[in-house]
C-alpha positions as CSV (number, residue, x, y, z in Angstrom):
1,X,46.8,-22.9,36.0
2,X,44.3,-23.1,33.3
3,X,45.8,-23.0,29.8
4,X,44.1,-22.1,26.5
5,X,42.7,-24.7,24.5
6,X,45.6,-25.4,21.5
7,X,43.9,-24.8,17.8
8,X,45.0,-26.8,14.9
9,X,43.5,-26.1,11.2
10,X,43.0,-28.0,8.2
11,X,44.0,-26.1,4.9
12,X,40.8,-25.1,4.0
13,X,40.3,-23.8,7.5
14,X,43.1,-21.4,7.2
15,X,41.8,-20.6,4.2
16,X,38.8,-19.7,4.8
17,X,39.8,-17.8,8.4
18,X,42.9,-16.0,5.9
19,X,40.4,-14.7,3.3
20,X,37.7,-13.8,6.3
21,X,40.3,-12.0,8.4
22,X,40.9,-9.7,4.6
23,X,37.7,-9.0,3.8
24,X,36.0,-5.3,3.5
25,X,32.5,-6.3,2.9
26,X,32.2,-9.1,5.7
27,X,30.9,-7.9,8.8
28,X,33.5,-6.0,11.0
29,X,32.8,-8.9,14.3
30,X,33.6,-12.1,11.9
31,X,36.8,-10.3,10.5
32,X,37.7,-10.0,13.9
33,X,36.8,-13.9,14.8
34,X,39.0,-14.4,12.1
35,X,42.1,-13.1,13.0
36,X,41.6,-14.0,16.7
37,X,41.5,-17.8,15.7
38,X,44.3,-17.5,12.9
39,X,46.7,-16.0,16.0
40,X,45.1,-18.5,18.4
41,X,46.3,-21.0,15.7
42,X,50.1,-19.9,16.0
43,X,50.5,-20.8,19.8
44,X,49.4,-17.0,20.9
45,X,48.0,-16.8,24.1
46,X,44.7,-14.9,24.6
47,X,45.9,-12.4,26.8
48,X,48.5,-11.3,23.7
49,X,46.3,-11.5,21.4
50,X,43.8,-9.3,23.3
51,X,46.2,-6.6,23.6
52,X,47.1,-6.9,19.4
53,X,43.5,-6.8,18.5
54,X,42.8,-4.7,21.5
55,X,40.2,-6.8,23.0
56,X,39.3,-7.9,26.4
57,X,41.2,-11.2,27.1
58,X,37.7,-13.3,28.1
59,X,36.5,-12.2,24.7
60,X,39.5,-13.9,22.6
61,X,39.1,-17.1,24.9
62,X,35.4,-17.1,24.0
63,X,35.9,-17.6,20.3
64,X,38.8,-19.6,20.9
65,X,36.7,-21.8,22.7
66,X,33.7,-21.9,20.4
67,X,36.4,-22.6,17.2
68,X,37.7,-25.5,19.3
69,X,34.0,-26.9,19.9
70,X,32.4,-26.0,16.6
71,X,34.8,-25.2,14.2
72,X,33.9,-22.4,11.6
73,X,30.0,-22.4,12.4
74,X,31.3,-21.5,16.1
75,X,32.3,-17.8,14.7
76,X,30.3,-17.4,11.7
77,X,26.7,-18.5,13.0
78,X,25.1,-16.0,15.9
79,X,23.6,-17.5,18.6
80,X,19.9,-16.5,20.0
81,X,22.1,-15.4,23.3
82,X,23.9,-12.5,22.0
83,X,23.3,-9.3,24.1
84,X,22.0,-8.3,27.0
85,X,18.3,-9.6,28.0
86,X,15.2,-7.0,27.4
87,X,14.3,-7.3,31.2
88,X,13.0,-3.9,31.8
89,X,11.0,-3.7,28.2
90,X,9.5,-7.2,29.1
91,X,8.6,-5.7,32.7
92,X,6.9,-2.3,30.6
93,X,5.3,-4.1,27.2
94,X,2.0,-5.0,28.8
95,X,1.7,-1.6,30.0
96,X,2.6,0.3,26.9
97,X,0.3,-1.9,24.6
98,X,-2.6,-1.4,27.0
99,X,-2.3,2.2,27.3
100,X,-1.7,2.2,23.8
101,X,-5.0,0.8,22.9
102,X,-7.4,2.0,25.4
103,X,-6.3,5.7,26.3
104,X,-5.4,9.2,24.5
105,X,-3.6,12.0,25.8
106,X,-5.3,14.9,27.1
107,X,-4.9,17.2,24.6
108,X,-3.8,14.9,21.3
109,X,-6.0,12.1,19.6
110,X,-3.3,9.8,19.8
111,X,0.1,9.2,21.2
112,X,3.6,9.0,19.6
113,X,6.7,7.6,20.8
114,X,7.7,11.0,23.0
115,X,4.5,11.5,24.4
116,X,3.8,8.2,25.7
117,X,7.4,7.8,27.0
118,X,6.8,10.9,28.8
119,X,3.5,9.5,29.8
120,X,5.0,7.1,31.9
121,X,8.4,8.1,32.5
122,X,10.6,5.5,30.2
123,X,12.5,6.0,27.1
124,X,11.2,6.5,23.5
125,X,13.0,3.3,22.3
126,X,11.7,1.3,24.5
127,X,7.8,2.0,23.1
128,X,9.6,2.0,19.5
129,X,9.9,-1.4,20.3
130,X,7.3,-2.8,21.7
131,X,5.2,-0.8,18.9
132,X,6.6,-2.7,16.2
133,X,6.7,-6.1,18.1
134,X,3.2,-5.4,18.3
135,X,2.6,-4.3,15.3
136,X,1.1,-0.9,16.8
137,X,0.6,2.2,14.6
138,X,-1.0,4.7,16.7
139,X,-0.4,7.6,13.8
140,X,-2.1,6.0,11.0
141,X,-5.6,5.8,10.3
142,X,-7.5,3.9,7.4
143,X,-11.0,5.4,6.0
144,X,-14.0,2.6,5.5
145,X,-17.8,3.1,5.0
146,X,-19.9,0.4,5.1
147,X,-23.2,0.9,3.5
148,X,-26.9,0.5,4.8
149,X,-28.8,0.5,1.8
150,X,-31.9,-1.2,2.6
151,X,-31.7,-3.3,-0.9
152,X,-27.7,-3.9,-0.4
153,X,-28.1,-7.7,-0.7
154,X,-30.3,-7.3,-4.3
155,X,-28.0,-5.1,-5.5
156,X,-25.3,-6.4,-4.4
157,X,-26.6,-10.0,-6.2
158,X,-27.2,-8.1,-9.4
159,X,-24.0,-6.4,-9.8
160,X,-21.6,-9.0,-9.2
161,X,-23.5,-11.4,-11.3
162,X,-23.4,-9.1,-14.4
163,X,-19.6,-9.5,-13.5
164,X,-19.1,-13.0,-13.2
165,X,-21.8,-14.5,-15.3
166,X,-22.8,-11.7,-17.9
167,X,-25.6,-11.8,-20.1
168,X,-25.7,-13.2,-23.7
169,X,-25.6,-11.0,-26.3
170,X,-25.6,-8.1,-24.3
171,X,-22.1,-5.9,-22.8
172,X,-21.3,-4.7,-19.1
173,X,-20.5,-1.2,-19.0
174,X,-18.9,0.4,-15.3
175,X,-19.9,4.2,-16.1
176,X,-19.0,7.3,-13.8
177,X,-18.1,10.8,-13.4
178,X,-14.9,12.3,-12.8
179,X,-15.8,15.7,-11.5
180,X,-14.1,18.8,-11.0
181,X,-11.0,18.0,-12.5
182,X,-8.7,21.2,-12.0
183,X,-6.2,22.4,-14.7
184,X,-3.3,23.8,-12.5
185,X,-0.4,25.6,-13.3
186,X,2.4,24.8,-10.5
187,X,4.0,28.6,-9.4
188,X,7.6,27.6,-10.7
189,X,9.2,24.6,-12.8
190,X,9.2,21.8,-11.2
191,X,13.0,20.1,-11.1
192,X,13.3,17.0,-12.9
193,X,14.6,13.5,-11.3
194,X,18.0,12.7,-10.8
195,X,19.8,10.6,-8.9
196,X,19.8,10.6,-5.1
197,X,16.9,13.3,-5.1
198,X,13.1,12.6,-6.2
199,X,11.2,15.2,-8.6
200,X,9.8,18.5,-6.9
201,X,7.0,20.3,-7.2
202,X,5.9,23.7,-5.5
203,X,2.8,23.2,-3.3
204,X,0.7,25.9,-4.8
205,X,-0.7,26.3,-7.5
206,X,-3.0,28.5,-10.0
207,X,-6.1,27.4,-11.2
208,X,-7.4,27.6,-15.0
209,X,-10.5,25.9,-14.6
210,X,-12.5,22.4,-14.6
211,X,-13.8,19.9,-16.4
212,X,-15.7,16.8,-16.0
213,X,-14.8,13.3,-17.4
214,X,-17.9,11.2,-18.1
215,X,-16.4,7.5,-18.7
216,X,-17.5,3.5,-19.4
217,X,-15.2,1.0,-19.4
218,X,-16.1,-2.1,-21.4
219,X,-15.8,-4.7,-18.5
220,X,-15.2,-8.1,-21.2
221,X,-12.6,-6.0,-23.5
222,X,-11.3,-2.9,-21.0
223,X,-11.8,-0.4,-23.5
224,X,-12.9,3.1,-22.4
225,X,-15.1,5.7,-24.1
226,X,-14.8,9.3,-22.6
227,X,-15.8,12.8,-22.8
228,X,-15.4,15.8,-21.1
229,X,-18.1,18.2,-20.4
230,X,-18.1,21.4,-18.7
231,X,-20.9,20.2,-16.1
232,X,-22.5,17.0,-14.9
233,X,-26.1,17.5,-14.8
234,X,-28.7,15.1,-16.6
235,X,-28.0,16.4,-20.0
236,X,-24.5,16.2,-20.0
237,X,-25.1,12.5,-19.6
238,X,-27.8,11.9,-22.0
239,X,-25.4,13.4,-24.1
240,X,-22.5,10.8,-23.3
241,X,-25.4,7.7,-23.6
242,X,-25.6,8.8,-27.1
243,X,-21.6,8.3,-27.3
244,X,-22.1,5.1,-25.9
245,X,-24.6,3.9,-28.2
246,X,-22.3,5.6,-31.2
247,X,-19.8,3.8,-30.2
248,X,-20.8,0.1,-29.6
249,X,-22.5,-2.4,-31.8
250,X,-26.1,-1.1,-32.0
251,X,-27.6,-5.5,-32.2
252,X,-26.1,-5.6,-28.8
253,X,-27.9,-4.7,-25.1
254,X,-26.2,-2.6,-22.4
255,X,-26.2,-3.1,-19.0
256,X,-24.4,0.2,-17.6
257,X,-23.5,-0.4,-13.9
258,X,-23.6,3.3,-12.0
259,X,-24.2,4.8,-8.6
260,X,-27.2,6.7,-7.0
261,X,-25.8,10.3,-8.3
262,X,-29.2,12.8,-8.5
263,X,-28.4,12.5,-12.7
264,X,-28.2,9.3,-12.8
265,X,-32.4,9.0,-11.8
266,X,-33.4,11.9,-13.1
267,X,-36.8,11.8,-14.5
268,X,-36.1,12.9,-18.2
269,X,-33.5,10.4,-18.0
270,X,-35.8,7.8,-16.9
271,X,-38.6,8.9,-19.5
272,X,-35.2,8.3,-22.1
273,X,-34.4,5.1,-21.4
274,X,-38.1,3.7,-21.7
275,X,-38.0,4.9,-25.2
276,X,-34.5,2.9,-25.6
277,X,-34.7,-0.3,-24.1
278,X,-30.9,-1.4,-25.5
279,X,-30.1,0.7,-22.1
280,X,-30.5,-0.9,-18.6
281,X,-29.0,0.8,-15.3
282,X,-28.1,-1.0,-13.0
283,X,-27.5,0.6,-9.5
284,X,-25.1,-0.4,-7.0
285,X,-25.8,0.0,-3.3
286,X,-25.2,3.3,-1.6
287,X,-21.9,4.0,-0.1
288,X,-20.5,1.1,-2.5
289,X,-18.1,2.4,-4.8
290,X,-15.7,-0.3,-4.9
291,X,-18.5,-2.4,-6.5
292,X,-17.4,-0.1,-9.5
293,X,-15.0,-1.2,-11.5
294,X,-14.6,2.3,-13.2
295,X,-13.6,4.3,-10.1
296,X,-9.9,1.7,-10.2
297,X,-9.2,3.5,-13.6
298,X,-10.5,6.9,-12.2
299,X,-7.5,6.2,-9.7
300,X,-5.0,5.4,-12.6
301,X,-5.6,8.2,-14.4
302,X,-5.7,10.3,-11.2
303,X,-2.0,9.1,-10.4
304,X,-0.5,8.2,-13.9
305,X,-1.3,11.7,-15.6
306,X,-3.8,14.4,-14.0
307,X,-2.0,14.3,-10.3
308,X,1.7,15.4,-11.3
309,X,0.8,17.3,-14.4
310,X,0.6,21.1,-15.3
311,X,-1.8,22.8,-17.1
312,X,-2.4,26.3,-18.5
313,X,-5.9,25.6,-19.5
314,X,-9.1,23.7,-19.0
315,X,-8.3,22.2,-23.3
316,X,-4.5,21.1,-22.3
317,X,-6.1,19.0,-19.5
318,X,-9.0,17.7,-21.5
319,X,-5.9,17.1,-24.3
320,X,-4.1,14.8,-21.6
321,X,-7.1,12.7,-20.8
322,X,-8.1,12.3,-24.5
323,X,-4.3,11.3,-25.2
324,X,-4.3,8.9,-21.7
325,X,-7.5,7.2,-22.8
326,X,-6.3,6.8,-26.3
327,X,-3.4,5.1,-24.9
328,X,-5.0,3.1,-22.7
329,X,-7.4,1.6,-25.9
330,X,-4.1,0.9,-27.8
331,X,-3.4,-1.6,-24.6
332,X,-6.5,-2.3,-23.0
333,X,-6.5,-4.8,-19.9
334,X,-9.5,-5.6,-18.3
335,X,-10.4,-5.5,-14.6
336,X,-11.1,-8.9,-13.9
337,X,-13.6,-9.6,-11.0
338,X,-12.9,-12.3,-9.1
339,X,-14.8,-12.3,-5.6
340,X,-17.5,-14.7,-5.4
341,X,-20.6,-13.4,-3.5
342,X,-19.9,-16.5,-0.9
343,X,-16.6,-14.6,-0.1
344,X,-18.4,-10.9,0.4
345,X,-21.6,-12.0,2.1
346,X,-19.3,-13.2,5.3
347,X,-17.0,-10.4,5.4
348,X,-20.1,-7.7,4.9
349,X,-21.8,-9.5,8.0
350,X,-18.4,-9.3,10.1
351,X,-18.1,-5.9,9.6
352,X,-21.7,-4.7,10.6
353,X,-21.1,-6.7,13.8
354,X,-18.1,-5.6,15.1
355,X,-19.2,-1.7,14.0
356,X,-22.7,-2.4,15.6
357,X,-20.8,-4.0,19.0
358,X,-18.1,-0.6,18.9
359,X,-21.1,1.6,19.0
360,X,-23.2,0.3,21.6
361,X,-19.7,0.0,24.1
């Protein structure tokens, strides 16, 4: 007859085990250990002890066993073993992956756990699983553009070099427009934050108008100069160069970095800046605007003030981004650039490829 293997404990094993067996934040399985070993301990055999815990008798002579060969690490470490093996998902994950990647439903432009379960007849955990051993996200989609400006490489050069290595006596300006800017006017007061519930908002809205923010931000120093204007056509921002040159120190050149917006190369505008040579645009390629440093504020501002905030007129928004960019120059930080052209060149080339090899497939 096979008899239980007898436990004896040092005093700091029975301490440990006594303070384990009382504990309300351990987890509930190693509170149970516990209290097997400590009865185990007192000459209890395991089927009496499985019938005061209420466990099966071959559970308590499994810990019992793996106290007697490993002491406390036998309860309170799991082993890789635990459970039963993922035969049937192992049997299906090739499957689900491949018709993850390489099919769509009939009516849908991608699956989801239900539809592909029902798909091939299995249960939704099961591709929950394999999706995130995978790392599949079937419902998510990122938006890229790459751009095929004929002179990407020239202006790509010129842009990032005005970054890295700017010219002497001379600042580097990021300019852009924020158009159409909506004041809105939520239907009903939003409900503030507390805890255990975010801040709401109604989802519609009433509109008082627009307003465009012309903008530079001072790439060496991160200040900002701003105005608003009711449009954005060429005069708007011949009116805002004159800002510029108000508002910077007129011994100095400026090399404004913009995109290829209609205003930007308009010919009065052109005619303008041959009569002011302290002005020199420089254009970054088509389809590029991450080569602007200004649209990252444009997205701060966006999120930080204009996004969440309520307006009863086109003068309490322009108010808000006057006050925002005030703030901003009490502070500034500048954008630091800090890709090198031998980091972009490679990654520019990759992408072209693999989009050129996806559309001839």
């Amino acid at each position: 007859m096979r008899r239980a293997v007898c436990l004896v404990l040092t005093d700091v094993e029975r301490q440990t085990l006594e303070s384990w067996s009382r504990s309300r934040t351990l987890p509930a399985r190693l509170v149970m250990r516990a209290k097997i070993v400590l009865l185990a301990s007192e000459g209890e055999q395991n089927s009496d002890i499985g019938v005061k815990l209420g466990l099966d008798r071959s559970v308590v002579a499994r810990w019992r066993t793996r106290f007697s060969e490993d002491r406390l690490d036998g309860i309170a470490k799991e082993r890789g073993d635990r459970g039963r093996k993922a035969y049937k998902r192992k049997h299906w994950a090739r499957t689900i992956v491949e018709v993850t990647l390489h099919s769509t439903p009939k009516y849908a432009t991608h699956w989801s756990t239900r539809t592909l379960a029902k798909h091939l007849g299995i249960d939704k955990s099961m591709v929950q699983r394999v999706w995130k051993t995978h790392n599949l996200q079937p419902h998510r989609v990122e938006t890229f553009k790459l751009s095929n400006d004929p002179q990407f490489i020239e202006k790509l050069v010129d842009v990032v070099g005005l970054y890295l290595r700017p010219p002497e006596h001379a600042l580097v300006l990021c300019v852009d427009e924020k158009s159409q800017i909506q004041a809105l006017d939520r239907t009903q007061p939003s409900l503030p934050l507390k805890k255990g519930r975010c801040g709401t908002m109604t989802h519609d809205y009433k509109r008082y108008g627009a307003t465009t923010l012309f903008a530079a931000l001072h790439v060496a120093e991160g200040r900002l100069i701003g105005k608003c204007f009711k449009r954005h056509r060429h005069q708007e921002f011949l009116r805002f160069l004159k800002l510029i040159d108000l508002q910077t120190p007129p011994e100095l050149g400026l090399h404004l970095i913009v995109d290829n917006y209609a205003t930007h190369k308009h010919a009065k505008l052109r005619a303008c800046l041959e009569r002011h040579p302290r002005f020199r645009l420089q254009f970054i390629p088509t389809s590029s605007s991450w080569l602007n440093l200004i649209e990252r504020w444009f997205r701060e501002i966006t999120t930080k003030r204009i996004r969440r905030g309520s307006f009863r007129s086109v003068r309490m928004l322009e108010q808000a981004i006057y006050n925002y960019i005030e703030g901003h120059n009490d502070e500034p930080k500048p954008l630091v650039w800090t890709a090198e052209l031998a980091d972009l060149l490679p990654k520019i080339a990759r992408a072209h490829e693999r989009l050129d090899t996806v559309q001839y497939q």
